[in-house]
N, C-alpha and C positions, 0 to 999 in steps of 0.2 A: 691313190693316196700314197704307194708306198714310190711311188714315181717323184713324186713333191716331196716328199719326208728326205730322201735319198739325195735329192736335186739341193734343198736346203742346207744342209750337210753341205755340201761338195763346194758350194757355190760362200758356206760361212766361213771356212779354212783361212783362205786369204786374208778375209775382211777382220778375222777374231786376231791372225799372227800381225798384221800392219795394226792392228787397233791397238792391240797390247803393245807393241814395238814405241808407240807412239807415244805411248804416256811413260816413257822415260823422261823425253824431249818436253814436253809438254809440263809436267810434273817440276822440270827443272828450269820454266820461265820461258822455255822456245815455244809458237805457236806452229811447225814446223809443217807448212802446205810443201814441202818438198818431197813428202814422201810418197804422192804418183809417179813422181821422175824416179826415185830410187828404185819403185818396185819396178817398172817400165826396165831402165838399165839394167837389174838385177837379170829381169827374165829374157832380155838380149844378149847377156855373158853366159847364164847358162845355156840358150839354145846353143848357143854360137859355138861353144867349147864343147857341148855333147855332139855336135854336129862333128868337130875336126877330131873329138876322141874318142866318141859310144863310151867314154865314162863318166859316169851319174855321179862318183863322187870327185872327178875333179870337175864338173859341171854346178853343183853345189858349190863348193871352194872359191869358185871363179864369181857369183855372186856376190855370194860375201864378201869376196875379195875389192869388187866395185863398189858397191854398196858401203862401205868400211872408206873408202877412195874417195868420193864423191861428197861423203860426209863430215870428213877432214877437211875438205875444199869451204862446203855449206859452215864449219866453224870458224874457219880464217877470216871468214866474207864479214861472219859477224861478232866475232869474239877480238880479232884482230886490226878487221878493217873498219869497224863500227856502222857494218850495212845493216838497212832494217833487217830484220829474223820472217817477215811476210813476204817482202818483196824480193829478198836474195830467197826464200823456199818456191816462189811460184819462177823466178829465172833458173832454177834448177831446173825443173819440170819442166820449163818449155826448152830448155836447152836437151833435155833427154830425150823427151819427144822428137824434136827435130836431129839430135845426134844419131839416137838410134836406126833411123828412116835414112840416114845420109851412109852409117857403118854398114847398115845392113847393105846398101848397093856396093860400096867400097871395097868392101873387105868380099862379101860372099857372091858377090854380082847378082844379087835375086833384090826383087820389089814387090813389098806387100807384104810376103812370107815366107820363112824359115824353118823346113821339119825337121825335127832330130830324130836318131834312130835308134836314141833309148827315152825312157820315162821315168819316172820316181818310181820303186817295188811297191805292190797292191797286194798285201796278205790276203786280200779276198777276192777271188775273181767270178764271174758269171753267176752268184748267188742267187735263187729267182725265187726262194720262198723265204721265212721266218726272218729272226732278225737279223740275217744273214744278206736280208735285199737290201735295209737302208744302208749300211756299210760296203756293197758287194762297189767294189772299181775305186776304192777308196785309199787313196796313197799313205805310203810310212808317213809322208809330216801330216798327213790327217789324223792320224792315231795318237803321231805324238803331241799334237796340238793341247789338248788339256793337261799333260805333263810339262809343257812350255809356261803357260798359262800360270802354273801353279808354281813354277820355277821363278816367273816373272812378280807372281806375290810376294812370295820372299825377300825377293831382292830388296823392294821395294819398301815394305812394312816392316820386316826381319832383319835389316843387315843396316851395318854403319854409313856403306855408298849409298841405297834409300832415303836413311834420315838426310845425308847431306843434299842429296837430290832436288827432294822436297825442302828444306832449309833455303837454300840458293833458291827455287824458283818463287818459294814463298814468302822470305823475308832475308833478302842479301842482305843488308847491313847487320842483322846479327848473325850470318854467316860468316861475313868478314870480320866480326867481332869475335868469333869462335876459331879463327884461324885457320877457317876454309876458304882454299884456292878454289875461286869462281870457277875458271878457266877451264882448270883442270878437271873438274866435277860438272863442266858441261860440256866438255870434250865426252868423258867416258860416259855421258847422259845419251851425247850423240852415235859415238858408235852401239851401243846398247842399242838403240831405237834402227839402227842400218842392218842389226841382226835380224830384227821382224822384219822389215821391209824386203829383205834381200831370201829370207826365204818364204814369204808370202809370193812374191815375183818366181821365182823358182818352184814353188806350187800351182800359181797360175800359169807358166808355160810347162814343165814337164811332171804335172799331178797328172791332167787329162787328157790335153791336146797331143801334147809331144812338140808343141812348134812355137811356134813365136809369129806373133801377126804386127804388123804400126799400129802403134796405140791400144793395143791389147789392155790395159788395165781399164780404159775405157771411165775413171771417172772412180774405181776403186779404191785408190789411195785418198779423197776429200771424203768418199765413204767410209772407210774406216777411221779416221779423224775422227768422223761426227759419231761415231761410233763411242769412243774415248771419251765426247762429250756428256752422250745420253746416255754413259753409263758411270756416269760419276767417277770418274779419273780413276775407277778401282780396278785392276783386269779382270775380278770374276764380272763386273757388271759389264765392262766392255766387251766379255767374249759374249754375254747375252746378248748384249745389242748386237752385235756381229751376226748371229744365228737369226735374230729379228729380220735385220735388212738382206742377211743373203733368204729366207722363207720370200721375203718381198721381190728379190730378181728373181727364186724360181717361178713366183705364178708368173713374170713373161716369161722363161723359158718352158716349162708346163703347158700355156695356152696357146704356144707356137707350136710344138709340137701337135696338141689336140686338135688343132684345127682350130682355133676362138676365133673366130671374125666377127665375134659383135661391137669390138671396139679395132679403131685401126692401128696398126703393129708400132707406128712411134709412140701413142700412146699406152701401149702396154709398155717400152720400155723406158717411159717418163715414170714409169712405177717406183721403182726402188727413189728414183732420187726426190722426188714427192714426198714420200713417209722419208726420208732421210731430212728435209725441208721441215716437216709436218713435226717430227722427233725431235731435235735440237731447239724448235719457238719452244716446244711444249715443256722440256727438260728446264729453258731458261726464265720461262713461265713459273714454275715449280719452283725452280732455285730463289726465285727473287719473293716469292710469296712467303717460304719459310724462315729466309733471312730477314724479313719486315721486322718480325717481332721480338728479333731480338736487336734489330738496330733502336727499336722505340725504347725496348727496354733499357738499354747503355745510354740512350738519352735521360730518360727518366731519372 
């Protein structure tokens, strides 16, 4: 139990920072499938830079720094050049996927994988009884993860770039009637949302591994999205959902481990994206049952 307790943890970090990251973008009118490619680049700038420096905080830096880069590019495409916001996010994605795989031979002459020789700092190491297991191997952005979270409500709910946020994605023409620059308030919607993503990416390669593998997010980034979804655009519901779906990838990491062979290993790791599938009908199930009655009623 406290193997799975510990494993969900580890494995919701990423999923709760790109979930929250994402309902900036989201929040502001972008449906933004970009952000597996951002977290994917993020966590190839930080190998990469921990790799040529053993340091962690210009390894950090170096993500953001891409991640921030990249997302400038994804506003131009579509603030500027008037490309869809779905189809310029998934040509992100594929372009990072495949950028990544082509840098990593170029630049470090390795294929496949990339170790670094530092980590993110773990205030708790080798912990093996009390509450000191589910946390023990658990990186700084783990910790700080619910102080993010809670940074990211504010912003949001509490402050005048939120209202405008949500103003723009929810009713531009009386945004632009209130003398808010679209533009510009989905620019800083977008970098906002490259901050989750770039340390979510930076937690998935130097929280546990220490390395970087091709296509490491593995499908990460559409999960935290959906994540955003089924938890009601709010980040406290989104970091739940996050905690939900990563519980979901560790029963296959857990049953791999324990030996499970009564079902076979692709289908344990059809798990997570099943309830993620299963999560979003049921969410938008919900959503449309509750709005019914008061669309009858505005009829009425």
């Amino acid at each position: 139990m406290e193997e799975f307790v510990a494993s969900s943890i580890r494995t919701s970090i990423p999923l709760a920072l790109a979930g929250v990251g994402s309902l900036f973008a989201v929040r502001a009118g972008i449906f933004h499938l970009g952000i597996e490619g951002l977290m994917l680049a993020s966590a190839f700038a930080a190998v990469g830079v921990a790799h040529a420096t053993s340091s962690v905080l210009l390894a950090v830096g170096a993500a953001l720094a891409v991640s921030a880069l990249l997302s400038l590019v994804y506003w131009a495409l579509i603030d500027k050049l008037g490309a869809n916001a779905i189809i310029a996010g998934l040509g992100l994605t594929t372009a990072c996927i495949g950028g990544t795989a082509y840098f990593l031979d170029a630049i470090f002459d390795r294929r496949g994988r990339l170790d670094s020789p530092v980590g993110l700092p773990r205030p708790i190491r080798s912990a093996e009884d009390g509450l000191g297991a589910y946390v023990s191997e658990l990186s700084i952005l783990g910790w700080l993860t619910p102080v993010l979270v809670f940074i990211a409500w504010m912003i949001l709910r509490r402050s005048r770039l939120g209202l405008r946020i949500t103003a723009v994605g929810t009713y531009s023409y009386g945004a632009q009637a209130a003398g808010v620059q679209e533009q510009r308030v989905r620019l800083q919607a977008m970098l906002l949302t490259s901050i989750g993503a770039a340390l979510a990416g930076t937690e998935l390669a130097l929280g546990g591994l220490s390395a970087f593998s091709e296509g490491m997010t593995n499908g990460r980034g559409f999960i935290a999205l959906a994540a955003a979804l089924f938890g009601l655009m709010h980040p406290l519901g989104t970091a739940a959902a996050a905690v939900f779906f990563g519980a979901a990838e560790a029963v296959g990491v857990v049953t791999q481990i324990q030996g499970f062979d009564l079902l076979p290993r692709p289908f344990i790791l059809m798990i997570p994206f099943v309830l993620t599938i299963a999560a979003v009908t049921a969410s938008a199930i919900v959503r449309k049952r509750t709005s019914a009655p008061k669309e009858e009623t505005n009829i009425a």
